[in-house]
N, C-alpha and C positions, 0 to 999 in steps of 0.2 A: 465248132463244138466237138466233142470226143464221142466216141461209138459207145455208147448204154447198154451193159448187162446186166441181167441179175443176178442174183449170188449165185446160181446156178450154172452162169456160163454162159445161157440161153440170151441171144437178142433181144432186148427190148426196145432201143431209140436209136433210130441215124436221121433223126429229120426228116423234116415232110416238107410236101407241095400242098399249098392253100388256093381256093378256089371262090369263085366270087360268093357263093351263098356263106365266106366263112369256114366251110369244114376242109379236112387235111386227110389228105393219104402219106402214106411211110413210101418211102422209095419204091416196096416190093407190092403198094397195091395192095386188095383186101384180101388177101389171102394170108397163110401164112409168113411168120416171118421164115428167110434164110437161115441156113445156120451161120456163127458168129463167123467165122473162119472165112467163110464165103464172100465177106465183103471187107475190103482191101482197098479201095478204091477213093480218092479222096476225091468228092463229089460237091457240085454247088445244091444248094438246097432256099425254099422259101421261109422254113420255118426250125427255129433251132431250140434247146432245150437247156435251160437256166443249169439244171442238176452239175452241167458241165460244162464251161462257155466261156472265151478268152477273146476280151472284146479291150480295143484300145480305147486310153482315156478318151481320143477324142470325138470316138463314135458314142460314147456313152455319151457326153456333153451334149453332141448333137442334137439327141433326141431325147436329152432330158432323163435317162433314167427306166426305172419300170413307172407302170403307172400305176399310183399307190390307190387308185379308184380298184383296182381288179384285187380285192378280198376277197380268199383265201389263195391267191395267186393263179386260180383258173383262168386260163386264158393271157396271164402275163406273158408269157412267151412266144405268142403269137403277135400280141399287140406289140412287144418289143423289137420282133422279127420284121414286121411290115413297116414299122415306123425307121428303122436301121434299112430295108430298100427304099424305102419315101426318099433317104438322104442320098441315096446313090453309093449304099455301101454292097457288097458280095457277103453272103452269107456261106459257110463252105464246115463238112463233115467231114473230120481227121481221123478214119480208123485206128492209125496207129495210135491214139490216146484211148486208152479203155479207160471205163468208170463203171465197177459195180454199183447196184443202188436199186434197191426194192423199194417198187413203186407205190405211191399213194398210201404208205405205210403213217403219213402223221395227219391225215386228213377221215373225219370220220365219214361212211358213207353217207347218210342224213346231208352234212357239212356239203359235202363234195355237190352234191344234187342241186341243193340250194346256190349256191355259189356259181356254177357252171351256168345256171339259167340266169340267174342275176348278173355276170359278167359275160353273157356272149351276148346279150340285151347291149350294152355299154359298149362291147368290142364293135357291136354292128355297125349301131348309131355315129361311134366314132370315126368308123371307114369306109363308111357307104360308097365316096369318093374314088379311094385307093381301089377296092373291093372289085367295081366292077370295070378294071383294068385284069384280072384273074380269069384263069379260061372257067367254064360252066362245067362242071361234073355232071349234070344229066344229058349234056349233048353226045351220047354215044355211049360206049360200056366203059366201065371202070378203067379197063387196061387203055383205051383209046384218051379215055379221058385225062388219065397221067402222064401219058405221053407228051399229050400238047403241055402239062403243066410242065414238064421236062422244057421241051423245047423254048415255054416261054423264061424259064431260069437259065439258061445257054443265050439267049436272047439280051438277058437283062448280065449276065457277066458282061458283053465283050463291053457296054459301057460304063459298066461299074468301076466304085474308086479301085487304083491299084493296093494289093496287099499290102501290109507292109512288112518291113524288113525283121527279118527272126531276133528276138530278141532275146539277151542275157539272161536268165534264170537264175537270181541270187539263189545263197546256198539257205536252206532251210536251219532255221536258228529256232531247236526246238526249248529252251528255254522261255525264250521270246514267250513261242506261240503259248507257251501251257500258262504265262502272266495272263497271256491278251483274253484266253478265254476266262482265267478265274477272277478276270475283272470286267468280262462281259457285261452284268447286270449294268453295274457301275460307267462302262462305257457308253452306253445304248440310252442310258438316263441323262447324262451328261449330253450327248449327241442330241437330245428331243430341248433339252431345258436351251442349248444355243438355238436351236429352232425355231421354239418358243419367242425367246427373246428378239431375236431379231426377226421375225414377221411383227412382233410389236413396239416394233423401236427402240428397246432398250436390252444394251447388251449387257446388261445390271441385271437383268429378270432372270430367275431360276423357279424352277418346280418347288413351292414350299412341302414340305414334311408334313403327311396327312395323321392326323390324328384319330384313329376310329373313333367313328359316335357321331363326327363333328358333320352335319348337314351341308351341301355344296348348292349354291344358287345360283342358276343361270340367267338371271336378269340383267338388266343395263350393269346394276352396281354388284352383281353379283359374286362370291369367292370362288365361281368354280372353273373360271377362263383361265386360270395358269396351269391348272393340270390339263386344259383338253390341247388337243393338235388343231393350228390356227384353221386350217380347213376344213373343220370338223363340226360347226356351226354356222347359221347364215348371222347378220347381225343380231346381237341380243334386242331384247325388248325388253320395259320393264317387268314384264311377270317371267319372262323365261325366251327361249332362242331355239327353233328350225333349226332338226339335224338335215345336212346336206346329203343324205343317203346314209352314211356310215359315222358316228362319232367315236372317236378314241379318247380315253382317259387315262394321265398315269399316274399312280398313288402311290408315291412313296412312302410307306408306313414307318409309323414313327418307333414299332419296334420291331426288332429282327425275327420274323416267324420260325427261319429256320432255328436260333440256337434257344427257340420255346418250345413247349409243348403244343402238338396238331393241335389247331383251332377254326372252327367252325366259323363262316362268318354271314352275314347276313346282309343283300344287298335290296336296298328299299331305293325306289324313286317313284317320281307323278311326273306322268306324261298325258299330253292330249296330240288326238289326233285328228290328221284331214279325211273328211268322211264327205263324200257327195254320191248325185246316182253315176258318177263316174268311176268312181271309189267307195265301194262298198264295205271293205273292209280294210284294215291295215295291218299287216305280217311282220312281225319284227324277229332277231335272236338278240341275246345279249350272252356274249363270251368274255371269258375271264383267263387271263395267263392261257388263249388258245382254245380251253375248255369250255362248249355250250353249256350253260348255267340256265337261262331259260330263253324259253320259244311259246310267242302267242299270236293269235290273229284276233283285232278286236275288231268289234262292232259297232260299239257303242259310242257318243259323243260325250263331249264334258273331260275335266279332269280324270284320272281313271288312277288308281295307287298298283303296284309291283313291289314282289319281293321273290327274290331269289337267296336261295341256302349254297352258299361255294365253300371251295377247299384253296386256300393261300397256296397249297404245295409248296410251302417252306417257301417263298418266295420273298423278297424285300421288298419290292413293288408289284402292287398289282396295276395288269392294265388290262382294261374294261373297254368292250367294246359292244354298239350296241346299229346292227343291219338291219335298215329300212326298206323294204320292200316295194317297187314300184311308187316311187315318188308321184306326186302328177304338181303339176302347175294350175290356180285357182286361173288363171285367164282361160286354159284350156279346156275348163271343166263349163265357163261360161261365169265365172264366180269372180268378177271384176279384172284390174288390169295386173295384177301379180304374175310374172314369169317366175319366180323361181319353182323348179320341181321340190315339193313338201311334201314328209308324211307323217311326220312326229316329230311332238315341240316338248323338250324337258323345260320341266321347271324347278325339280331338286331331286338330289341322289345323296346317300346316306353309303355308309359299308361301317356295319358294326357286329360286334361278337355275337353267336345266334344266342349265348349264354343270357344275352338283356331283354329275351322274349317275355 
């Protein structure tokens, strides 16, 4: 990974050392950081930082990627980190690569809060295993305490894979690039519809063209499984389908927002939810194109109706996403033999002009 400044100049990232409860110290410990200048030294590290990060095909393969469970990416760098050692790779901090980049600048803080507690829940769970191979950060003072994680990253190099060999850097083909992004949208919707398709067996299937107004039903027979992400629901049922913590939706609107005038739009659904005295309540958000649109915790049981007021932002698709908070499993609650963790079941979603109030 490259050394992280802010636009300032000032340090902000050279990687960190992870320790079994999970949390990370920066190379220089709590304190202050160094100044940038000061560190020069290409170092091995436990934990490295997306913002900037040259990692070969075949380590990404290895480990599969990020994992698309850690919404709004809290914590993806960490689980990417541990799971890239799990494989026997070196993770290693290039000062000579600078990268500006002001932090936490697209994330709201609300967002950030929520997320961080919801995905180091999941990083935990996930690495309980790995985790307590990590030294203890409370055995001794901070400074003592980074040291051993030092020495256990000096450790885990001499066996680590060998680097590999410096590679070619084609030459930047800035026509290229300014195609790839002013077809971004168009890529990234193309990219989900082969997705789609192939988790459902046909390489024929594409995301249909939504039409405002038009009602989406998640039952067995329902129309609204070709816009969600196949991981995104447990099996349908017939009245409606268990989100698996997070569902994604993408809706390619059937007219172009941007070359319209701003329009307001309106997003209605019926959800129910798992309520026991183990689960008191259920928390959800539902964001749109990134932007929290609404946040509730209910109480009550039964069908329950939402609506939310969003702004398209000129967008061609919208994509909807809607975070379940603390899933629990009806077996663990004592409520028969069901393992899946549940906390809300949609049963339809609507997005229509707020103009049809």
């Amino acid at each position: 990974m490259s050394k992280i400044l802010f636009p300032d100049g000032e340090l902000q990232y050279a990687g960190s050392f992870l320790f079994s409860d999970g949390e990370r110290l920066p190379p220089w410990g709590e304190g202050p950081a160094p100044s940038a200048a000061d560190l020069q030294q290409v170092m091995e590290i436990d934990c490295c930082a997306s913002s900037s990060l040259l990692v070969p095909v075949s380590a990404w393969d290895a480990v599969g990627g990020f994992d698309e469970a850690l919404y709004l990416a809290s914590y993806v760098d960490t689980d990417f980190s541990i799971a890239l050692q799990q494989q026997g790779y070196q993770l290693m901090c290039e000062p000579a690569s600078v990268v500006h980049r002001r932090r936490s600048s697209s994330t709201a803080r609300y967002d950030k809060i929520f997320d961080e507690r919801k995905n180091k829940r999941h990083f935990d769970a996930k690495w309980t295993s790995a985790l307590s191979t990590y030294s203890d950060r409370r055995d001794g003072s901070a400074s003592e305490s980074l040291e051993r994680a030092k020495e256990r990253s000096r450790r885990h190099a001499e066996t680590a894979k060998p680097r590999p060999a410096a590679m070619a850097v084609p030459a930047f083909d800035a026509q290229a690039q300014a195609q790839r992004i002013a077809l971004g949208t168009i890529d990234s919707l193309t990219e989900f519809a082969a997705f789609v398709a192939k988790r459902q067996g046909s390489e024929k299937k594409s995301i249909p063209i939504y039409t405002l107004g038009t009602p989406l039903f998640f039952g067995t027979e329902g129309n609204g499984h070709p816009y969600s992400a196949s991981d995104s629901l447990y099996e349908p049922e017939t009245w409606g389908a268990w989100i698996r913590g997070r569902l994604t939706l993408f809706l390619p609107l059937a007219m172009r927002t941007r070359d319209a005038a701003p329009l307001l739009l309106k997003l209605d659904f019926r959800a129910n939810h798992f309520l026991c005295a183990e689960r008191l309540s259920s928390s959800f958000v539902v964001r749109v194109n990134g932007g929290r649109a609404y946040e509730h915790r209910e109480t009550r049981t039964g069908i329950q109706s939402y609506t939310a007021t969003i702004d398209p932002s000129l967008s061609d698709t919208l994509v909807v996403t809607i975070d379940v908070d603390d899933p629990l499993a009806p077996a663990d609650a004592g409520m028969g033999e069901d393992l899946r963790p549940i906390g809300m079941a949609l049963y339809d979603l609507t997005v229509r002009p707020a103009s049809q109030d």
